[in-house]
C-alpha positions as CSV (number, residue, x, y, z in Angstrom):
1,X,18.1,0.1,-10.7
2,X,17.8,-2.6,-8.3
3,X,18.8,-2.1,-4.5
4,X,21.4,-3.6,-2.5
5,X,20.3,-5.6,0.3
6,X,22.9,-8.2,2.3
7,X,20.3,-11.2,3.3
8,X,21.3,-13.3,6.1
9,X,19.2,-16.8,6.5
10,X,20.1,-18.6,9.5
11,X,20.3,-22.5,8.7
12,X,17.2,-24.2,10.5
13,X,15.6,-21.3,11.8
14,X,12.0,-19.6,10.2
15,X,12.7,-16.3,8.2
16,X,10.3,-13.7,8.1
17,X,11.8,-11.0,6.7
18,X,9.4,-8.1,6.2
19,X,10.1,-5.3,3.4
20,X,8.2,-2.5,2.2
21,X,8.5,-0.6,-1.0
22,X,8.7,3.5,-0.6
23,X,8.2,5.6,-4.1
24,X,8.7,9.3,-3.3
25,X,8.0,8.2,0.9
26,X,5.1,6.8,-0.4
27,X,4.0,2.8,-0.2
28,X,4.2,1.1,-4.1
29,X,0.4,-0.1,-4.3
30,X,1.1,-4.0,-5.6
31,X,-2.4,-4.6,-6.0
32,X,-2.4,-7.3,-8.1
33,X,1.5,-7.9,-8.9
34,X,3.3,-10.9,-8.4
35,X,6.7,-11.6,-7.0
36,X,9.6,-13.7,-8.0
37,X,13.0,-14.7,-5.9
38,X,15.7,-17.2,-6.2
39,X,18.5,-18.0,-4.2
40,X,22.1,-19.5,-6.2
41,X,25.3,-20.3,-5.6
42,X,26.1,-17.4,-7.9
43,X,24.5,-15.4,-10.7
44,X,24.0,-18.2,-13.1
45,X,24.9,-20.7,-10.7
46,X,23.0,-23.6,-9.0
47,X,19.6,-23.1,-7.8
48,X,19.5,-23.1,-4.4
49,X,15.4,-22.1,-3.2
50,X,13.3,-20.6,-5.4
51,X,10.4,-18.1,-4.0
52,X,7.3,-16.8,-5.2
53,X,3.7,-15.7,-4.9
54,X,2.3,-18.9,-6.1
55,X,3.9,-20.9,-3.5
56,X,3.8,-18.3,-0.6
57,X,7.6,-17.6,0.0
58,X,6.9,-14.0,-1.0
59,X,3.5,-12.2,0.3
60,X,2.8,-8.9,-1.3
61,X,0.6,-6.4,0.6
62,X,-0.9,-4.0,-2.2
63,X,-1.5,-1.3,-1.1
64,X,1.1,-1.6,2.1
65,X,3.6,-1.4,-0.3
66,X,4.8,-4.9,2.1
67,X,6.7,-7.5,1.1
68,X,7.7,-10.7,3.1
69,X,10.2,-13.1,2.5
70,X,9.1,-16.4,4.5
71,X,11.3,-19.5,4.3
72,X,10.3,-22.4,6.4
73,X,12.6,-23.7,9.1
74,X,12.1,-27.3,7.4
75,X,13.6,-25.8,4.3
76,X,16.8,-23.7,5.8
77,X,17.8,-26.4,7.9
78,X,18.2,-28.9,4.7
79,X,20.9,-26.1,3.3
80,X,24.7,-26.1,4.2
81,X,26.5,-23.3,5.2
82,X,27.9,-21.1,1.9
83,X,27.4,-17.4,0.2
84,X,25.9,-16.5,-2.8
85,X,23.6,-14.0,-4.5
86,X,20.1,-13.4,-4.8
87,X,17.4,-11.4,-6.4
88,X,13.9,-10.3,-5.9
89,X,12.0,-9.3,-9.1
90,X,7.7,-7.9,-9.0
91,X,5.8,-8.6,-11.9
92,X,3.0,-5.9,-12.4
93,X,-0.6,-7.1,-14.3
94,X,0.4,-5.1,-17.7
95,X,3.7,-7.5,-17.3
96,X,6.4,-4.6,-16.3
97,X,9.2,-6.4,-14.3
98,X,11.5,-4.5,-11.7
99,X,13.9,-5.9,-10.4
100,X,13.3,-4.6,-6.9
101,X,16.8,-6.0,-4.3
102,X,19.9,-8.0,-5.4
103,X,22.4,-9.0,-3.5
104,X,24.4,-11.1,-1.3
105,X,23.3,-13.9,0.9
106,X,24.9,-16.0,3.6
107,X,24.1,-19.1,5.5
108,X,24.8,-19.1,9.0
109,X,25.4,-23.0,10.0
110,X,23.1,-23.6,12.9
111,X,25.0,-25.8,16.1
112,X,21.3,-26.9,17.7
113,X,19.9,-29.6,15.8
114,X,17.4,-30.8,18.6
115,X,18.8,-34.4,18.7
């Protein structure tokens, strides 16, 4: 059963949000996992950023157990302000999914642009 986890991206600022996986107080090796993310209006609703190991918005750190979320400031500050949900999934090499965090996530509208 996925974890609950209220994610709060501030609208033109980086995000580097560091996680790490604990299995009985020990780090989940993720040697040679993958992750998967996505960010919607709701479940089923408009995509709003999708994330992955492919395209670097989520860094796995095998044996670490480590998992950062990293969303470019160029990319928050193109988003309006709104809630909706999100969740994080890790793909293990003999294909087991788990569905690791779900939950909210909010935009905080940013009032320094820098022009």
């Amino acid at each position: 059963m996925a974890g609950t986890y209220r994610l709060k991206i501030d609208q033109g600022a980086t995000l580097n949000r560091p996680l790490r996986w604990l299995h009985d107080g020990e780090p989940k090796d993720l040697t040679g996992a993958e992750a998967r993310m996505e960010i919607r209006t709701a479940a089923g609703g408009t995509l709003i950023h999708r994330l992955d190991t492919s395209n670097g918005g989520l860094v796995l750190g095998a044996e670490a157990g480590t998992i950062l979320i990293r969303i470019p400031a160029a990319i928050s500050s193109t988003w309006r302000t709104f809630q909706g949900v999100y969740d994080l999934e890790i793909v293990f090499p003999d294909e087991t999914v788990v569905r690791l965090l779900q939950g909210p996530v909010v935009i905080s509208a940013e009032v320094t642009t820098g022009e």
